[in-house]
Structure formats: structure tokens, C-alpha cells
N, C-alpha and C positions, 0 to 999 in steps of 0.2 A: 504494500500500500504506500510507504515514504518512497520509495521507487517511482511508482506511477507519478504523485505529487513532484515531485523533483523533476521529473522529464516535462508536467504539465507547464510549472514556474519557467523551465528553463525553456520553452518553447514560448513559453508569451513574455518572455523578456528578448529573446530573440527577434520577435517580431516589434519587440519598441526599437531594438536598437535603429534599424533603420532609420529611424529621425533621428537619429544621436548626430551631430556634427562630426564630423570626418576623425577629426583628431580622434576624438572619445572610441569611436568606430576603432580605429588602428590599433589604438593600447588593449584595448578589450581581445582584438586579436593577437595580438601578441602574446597576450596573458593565456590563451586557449593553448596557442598553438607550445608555450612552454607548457603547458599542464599536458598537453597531449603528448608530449615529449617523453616527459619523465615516466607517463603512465605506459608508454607503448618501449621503453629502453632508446631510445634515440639520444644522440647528441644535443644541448640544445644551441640552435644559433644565434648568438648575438646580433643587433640591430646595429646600423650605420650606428646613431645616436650614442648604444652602449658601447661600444668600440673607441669612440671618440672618450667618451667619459672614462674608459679604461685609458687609456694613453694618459689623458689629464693628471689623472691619478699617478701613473708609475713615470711620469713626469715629476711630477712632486716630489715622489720619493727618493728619486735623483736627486733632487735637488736637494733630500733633508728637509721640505717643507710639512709636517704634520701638525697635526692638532695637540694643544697642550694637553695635560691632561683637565685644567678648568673648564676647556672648551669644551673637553667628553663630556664631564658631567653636566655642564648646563646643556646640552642638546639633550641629554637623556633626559633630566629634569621636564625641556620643555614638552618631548615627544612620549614621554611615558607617564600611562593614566596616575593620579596621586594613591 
């Protein structure tokens, strides 16, 4: 019965996305097509976007630019429920 429900949700939420703006459209699919990934053994593929963000990063790290540890805690502060 949570089977059928889940296939139901997930079939009329499919059908809103269609009016979703494009963006929202592409991340949505991205996010499938890694969940499809992991679930089926596949590799998953990094997007242009994350690729770039990966270099940024090991750029940094070149460089020795990291986050102090103040800076971890107050982002966890901000992003983690109290």
C-alpha cells in the first residue's frame, strides 16, 4: 500500500514539475539521475558546474587557503537545526 502511495505522489509531482522553471527542472534531474546511479551501481557523473566547483576547491588547497576552524563552527551553527 506505501508502494502504490509513493508511485501515486511521485507521479503527480512529476506532472507539476513541468511548470517548474528550467533551472529547478535540471537540478531535480540531476538529483534523479544520481539517485539512479547509486541505486543501479553506476558511476556517478559530475556536472560542468560541479567540476568547476571541484577545481575551485583543490585550487584552494594549493594554495593553503581553508576555512579556520571559527569559520566551521559558525557555518554549522548557522546551517544546523538548534
Amino acid at each position: 500500500m506505501l508502494r502504490n502511495m509513493a508511485a501515486k505522489a511521485l507521479k503527480d509531482v512529476l506532472e507539476r514539475v513541468e511548470t517548474w522553471p528550467e533551472e529547478a527542472q535540471r537540478e531535480l534531474t540531476e538529483i534523479a539521475l544520481e539517485i539512479d546511479a547509486g541505486l543501479s551501481g553506476g558511476a556517478y557523473q559530475a556536472t560542468p558546474d560541479e567540476l568547476r566547483g571541484i577545481d575551485r576547491g583543490l585550487k584552494a588547497a594549493r594554495e593553503g587557503r581553508f576555512a579556520s576552524e571559527a569559520d566551521v563552527k559558525a557555518a554549522l551553527r548557522k546551517h544546523r537545526p538548534a
